[in-house]
N, C-alpha and C positions, 0 to 999 in steps of 0.2 A: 779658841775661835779659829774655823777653818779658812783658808786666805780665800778669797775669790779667783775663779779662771783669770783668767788674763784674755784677752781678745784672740790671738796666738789659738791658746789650749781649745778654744771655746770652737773655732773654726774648725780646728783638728779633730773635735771630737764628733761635730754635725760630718763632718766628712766620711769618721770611717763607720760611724754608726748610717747613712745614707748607702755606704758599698755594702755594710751587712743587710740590708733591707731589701736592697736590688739583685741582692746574690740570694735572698730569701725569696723572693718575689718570680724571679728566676727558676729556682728550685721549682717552687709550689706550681707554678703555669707548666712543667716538663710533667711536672707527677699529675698532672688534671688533663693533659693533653694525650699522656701516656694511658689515662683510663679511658679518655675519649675512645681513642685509636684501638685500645682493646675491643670496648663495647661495641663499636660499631666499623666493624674492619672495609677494609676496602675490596677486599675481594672475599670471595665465600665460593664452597665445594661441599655439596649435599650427596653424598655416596647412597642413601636410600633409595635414590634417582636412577642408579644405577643398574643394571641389568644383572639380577644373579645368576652365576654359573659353576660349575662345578671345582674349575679352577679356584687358585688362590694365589691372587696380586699382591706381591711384595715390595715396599718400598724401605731402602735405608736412605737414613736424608741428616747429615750434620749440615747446621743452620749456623751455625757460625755466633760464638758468642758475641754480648755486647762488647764491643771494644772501642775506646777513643782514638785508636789506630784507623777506624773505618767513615770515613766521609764522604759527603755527597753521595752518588747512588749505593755506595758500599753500608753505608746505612742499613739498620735493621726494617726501621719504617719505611725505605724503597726498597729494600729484599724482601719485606713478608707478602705484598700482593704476588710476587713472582714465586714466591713458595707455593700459595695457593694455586697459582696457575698452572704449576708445574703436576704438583698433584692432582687437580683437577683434568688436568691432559691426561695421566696415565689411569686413575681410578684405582688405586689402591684399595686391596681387604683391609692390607694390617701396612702400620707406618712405624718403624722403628726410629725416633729422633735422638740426636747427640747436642751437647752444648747449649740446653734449654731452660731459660733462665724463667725467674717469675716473669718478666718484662714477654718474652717470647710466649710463654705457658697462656699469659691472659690473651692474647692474640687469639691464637690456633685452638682454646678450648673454644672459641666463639666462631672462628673463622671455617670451621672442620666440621660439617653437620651429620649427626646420623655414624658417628662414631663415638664410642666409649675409650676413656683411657685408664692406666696407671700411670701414675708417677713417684717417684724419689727423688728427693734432692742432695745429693751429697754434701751441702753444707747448710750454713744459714745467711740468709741475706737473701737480698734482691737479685743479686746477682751470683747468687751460688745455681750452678747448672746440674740438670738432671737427663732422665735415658728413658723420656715417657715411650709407652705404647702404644698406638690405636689402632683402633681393631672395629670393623664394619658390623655395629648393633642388629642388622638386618641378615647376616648371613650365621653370625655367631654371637653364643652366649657364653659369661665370662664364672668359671669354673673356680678358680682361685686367683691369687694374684700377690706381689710381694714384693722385696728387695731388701739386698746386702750391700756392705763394705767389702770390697776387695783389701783386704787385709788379713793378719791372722785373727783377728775380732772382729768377724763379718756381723756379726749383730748389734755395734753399737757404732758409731759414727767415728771413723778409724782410719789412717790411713799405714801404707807399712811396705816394706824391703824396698826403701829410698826411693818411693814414689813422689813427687815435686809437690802430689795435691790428694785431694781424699778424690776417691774413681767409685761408685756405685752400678751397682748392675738392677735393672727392672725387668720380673718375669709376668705372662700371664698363663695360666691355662684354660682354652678356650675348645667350645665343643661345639662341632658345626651341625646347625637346625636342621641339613639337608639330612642327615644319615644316622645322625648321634658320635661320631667319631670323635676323639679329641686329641687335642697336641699343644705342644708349649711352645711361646716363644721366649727368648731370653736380649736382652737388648742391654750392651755396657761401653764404656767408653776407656780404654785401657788408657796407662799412662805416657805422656810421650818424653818423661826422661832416661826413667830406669827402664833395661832392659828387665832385669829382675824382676821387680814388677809387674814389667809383661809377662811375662811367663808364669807366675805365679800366681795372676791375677786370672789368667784363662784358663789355668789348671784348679782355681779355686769356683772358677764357676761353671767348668764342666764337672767336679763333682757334686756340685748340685744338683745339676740335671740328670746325675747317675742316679741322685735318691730320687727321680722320679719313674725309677725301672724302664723298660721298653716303653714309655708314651715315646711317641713320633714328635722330633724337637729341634727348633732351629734357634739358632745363636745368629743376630747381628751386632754390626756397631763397627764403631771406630776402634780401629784394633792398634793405631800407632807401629805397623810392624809392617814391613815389608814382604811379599811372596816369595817364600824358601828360608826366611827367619826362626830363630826358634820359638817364635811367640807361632807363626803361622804353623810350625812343623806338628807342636804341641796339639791344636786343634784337631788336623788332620787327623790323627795319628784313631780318633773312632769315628768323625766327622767328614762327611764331601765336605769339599770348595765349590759352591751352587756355579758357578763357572766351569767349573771342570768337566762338571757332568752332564751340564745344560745341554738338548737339542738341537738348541738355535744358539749359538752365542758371539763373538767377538774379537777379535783381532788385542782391543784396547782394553787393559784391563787397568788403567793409572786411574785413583779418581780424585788428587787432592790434587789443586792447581793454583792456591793461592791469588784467587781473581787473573788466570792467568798467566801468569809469572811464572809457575814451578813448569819445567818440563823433565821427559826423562822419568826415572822409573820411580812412582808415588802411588801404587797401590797399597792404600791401609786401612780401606773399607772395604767390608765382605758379607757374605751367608755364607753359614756353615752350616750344615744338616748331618742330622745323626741319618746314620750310613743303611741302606737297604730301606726307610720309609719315606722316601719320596722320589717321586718324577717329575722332572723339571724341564721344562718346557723349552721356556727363553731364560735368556741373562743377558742385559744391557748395562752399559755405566752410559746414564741420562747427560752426555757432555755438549746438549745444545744450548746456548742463551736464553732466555728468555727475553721475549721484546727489545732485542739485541746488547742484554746483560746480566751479570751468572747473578744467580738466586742464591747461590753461596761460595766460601770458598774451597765448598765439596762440592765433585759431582755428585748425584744421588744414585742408588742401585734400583735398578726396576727386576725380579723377578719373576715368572709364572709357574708353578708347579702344583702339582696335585700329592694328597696321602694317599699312598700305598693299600 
């Protein structure tokens, strides 16, 4: 016969079963709030709206994963209306994101109108981040589309040469209504421990864009690598630095600033363009505030250029 609780046990156990209920309850109101806030964003940018033109508006934009490290306005749910805002100021063709979690992904498929994407995600989870593409429904139509493992097992979910985390790269090739022309974009997020990795990881996905012969082809993202690196050297070496070549360009080429905080030399976002098809216009690194606070803790890249 089993004894009975004792008064003691019996408190003890309404207690911790009361903290899993309220850490349940807790949970459940974040994940109903979290699909709120998806379904019905606070801010929205309709690109169909926009005026086509021959050009082609480049945006790279690391959004900064979810992190516990980030409160009050550093928050994802006070950063995303300024995401949109930010985008919505410049009007992007094609948007190359970094650090896009499911949580981010339900946002921005809603928030983003009159744009098509790919995505991958390098892991599994809610919070496993991917290197979606978007790309303006109204100016162009979407040819293929895909993605790899930076590793030597690019086709299964893989990571490799002491990279900290699995690193994915997402391509599209896309053919514009105006002319029939087509080009690829390629969008990945190198790793930021191994240098090895980097190098090997951007040598692994420009020979992919080799097996796509002479298409006209640009590579962004978050490259974790400094200007004059050999993670950067590697690129150049058949690729511009859309900076370099640009018409118009810039003094500033830093774009990771950690809300501020980092100064000094932190260029580790770029475009790189296969070399002799394209002209480029402008090059910005977008380092103004939004509503007097950063929308990530990247600057964003604003390109303009045209195919060849």
């Amino acid at each position: 016969m089993k004894k009975p609780l004792s008064k003691k046990a019996k408190i003890a156990l309404i207690s911790v079963a009361s903290v899993i209920l309220l850490i349940g309850l807790g949970l459940l109101s974040f994940v109903f709030y979290i699909l709120d806030f998806n379904a019905h964003p606070k801010a929205t940018f309709d690109i169909s709206y926009a005026k086509v033109t021959d050009d082609i508006t480049v945006m790279n934009f690391n959004v900064r994963c979810i992190s516990p490290e980030d409160l009050g306005e550093k928050t994802w749910f006070e950063r995303a209306p300024r995401v949109i805002s930010q985008i919505a100021e410049n009007e992007p063709d094609i948007i190359c994101f970094q650090e896009v979690t499911h949580v981010h992904q339900g946002f921005l498929k809603n928030a983003l109108k009159g744009y098509g994407y790919t995505i991958k995600y390098r892991g599994v989870g809610a919070l496993s981040e991917a290197t979606p593409i978007y790309y303006n429904l109204k100016k162009f139509e979407l040819v293929s589309d895909g993605g790899f493992w930076l590793s030597p097992t690019p086709n299964k979910m893989s990571k490799g040469w002491g990279a900290a985390m699995k690193r994915v790269c997402s391509y599209v090739v896309l053919r514009q209504k105006s002319d029939g022309k087509e080009f690829a974009v390629f969008n990945t997020h190198l790793d930021h421990v191994s240098e090895l990795a980097r190098v090997n990881g951007i040598k692994l996905v420009l020979d992919k864009i080799k097996e796509l012969g002479d298409l006209p082809s640009m590579l962004l993202g978050d490259m974790n690598a400094l200007y004059g690196s050999d993670t950067y050297n590697a690129a150049i070496e058949s690729f511009d630095d859309s900076r370099e070549v640009a018409k118009t360009t810039e003094e500033n080429r830093n774009t990771y600033h950690n809300y501020g905080k980092k100064s000094g030399d932190s260029a580790i976002d770029y475009c790189f363009l296969l070399k002799d098809k394209f002209d480029v216009d402008f090059y910005h690194v977008l380092a103004e505030k939004v509503n007097g606070e950063f929308a990530s803790d990247h600057y964003a890249l604003k390109i303009i250029l045209k195919l060849k």
